[in-house]
C-alpha positions in Angstrom: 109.7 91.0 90.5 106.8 90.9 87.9 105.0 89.1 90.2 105.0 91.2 93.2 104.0 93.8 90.5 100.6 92.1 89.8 100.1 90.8 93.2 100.2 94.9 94.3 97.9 95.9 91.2 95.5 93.3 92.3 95.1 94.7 95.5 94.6 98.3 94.6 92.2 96.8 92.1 90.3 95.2 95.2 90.9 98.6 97.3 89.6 100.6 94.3 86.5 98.3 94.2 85.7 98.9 97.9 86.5 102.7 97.7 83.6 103.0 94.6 81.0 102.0 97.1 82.4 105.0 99.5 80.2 108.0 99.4 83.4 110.3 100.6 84.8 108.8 97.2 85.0 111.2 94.4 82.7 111.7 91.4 85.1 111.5 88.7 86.7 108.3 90.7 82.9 106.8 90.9 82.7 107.4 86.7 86.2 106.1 86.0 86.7 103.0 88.0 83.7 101.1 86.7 84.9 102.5 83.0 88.5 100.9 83.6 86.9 97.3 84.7 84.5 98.1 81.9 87.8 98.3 79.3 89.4 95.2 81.6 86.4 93.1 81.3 85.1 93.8 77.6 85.9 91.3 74.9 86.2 93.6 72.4 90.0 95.0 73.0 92.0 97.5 71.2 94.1 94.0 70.7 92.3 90.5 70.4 92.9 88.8 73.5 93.6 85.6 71.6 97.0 87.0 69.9 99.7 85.3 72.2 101.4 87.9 74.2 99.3 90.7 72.7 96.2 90.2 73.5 96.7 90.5 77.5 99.5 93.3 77.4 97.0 96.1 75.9 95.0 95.6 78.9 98.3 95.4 81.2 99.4 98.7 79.9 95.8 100.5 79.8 95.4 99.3 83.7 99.5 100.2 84.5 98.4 103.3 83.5 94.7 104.4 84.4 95.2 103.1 87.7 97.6 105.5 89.5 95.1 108.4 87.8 92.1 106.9 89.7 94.1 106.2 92.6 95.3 110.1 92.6 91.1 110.9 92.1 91.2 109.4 95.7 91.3 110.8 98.8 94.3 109.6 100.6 92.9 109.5 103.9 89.9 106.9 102.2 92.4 104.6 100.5 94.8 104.3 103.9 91.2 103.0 105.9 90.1 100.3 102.5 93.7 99.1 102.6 94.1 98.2 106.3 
């Protein structure tokens, strides 16, 4: 089950990827995507990555939730044609 869960998040992180590059893609999408890969892909976490269990799960929960508000920032008609 979890991973069918991370299998679907990595694809709407790849369809939110294409999407940015869109220019029928929102402002606020275009300012908060990079920010949330930003957050993803920064060292310097709210929890050291190096903590066993810890240090991935602040950036599980930050992307569980961030992403369904970008995906929202989205036209729905624009993220139907990236995820075909």
């Amino acid at each position: 089950m979890i991973p069918e869960k991370l299998e679907k998040m990595k694809n709407e992180v790849k369809i939110l990827a294409m999407t940015m590059k869109d220019p029928r893609c929102s402002k606020k999408a275009r300012i908060a995507g990079p920010l949330l890969v930003a957050y993803v892909l920064n060292p310097v976490d709210l929890v050291p990555d190096f903590i066993p269990g810890l240090g991935f799960a602040d950036d599980l929960i930050i992307l569980m939730i961030t992403l369904p508000l970008i995906k929202g920032m989205i036209p729905d008609d624009l993220w139907e044609e990236y995820a075909a």
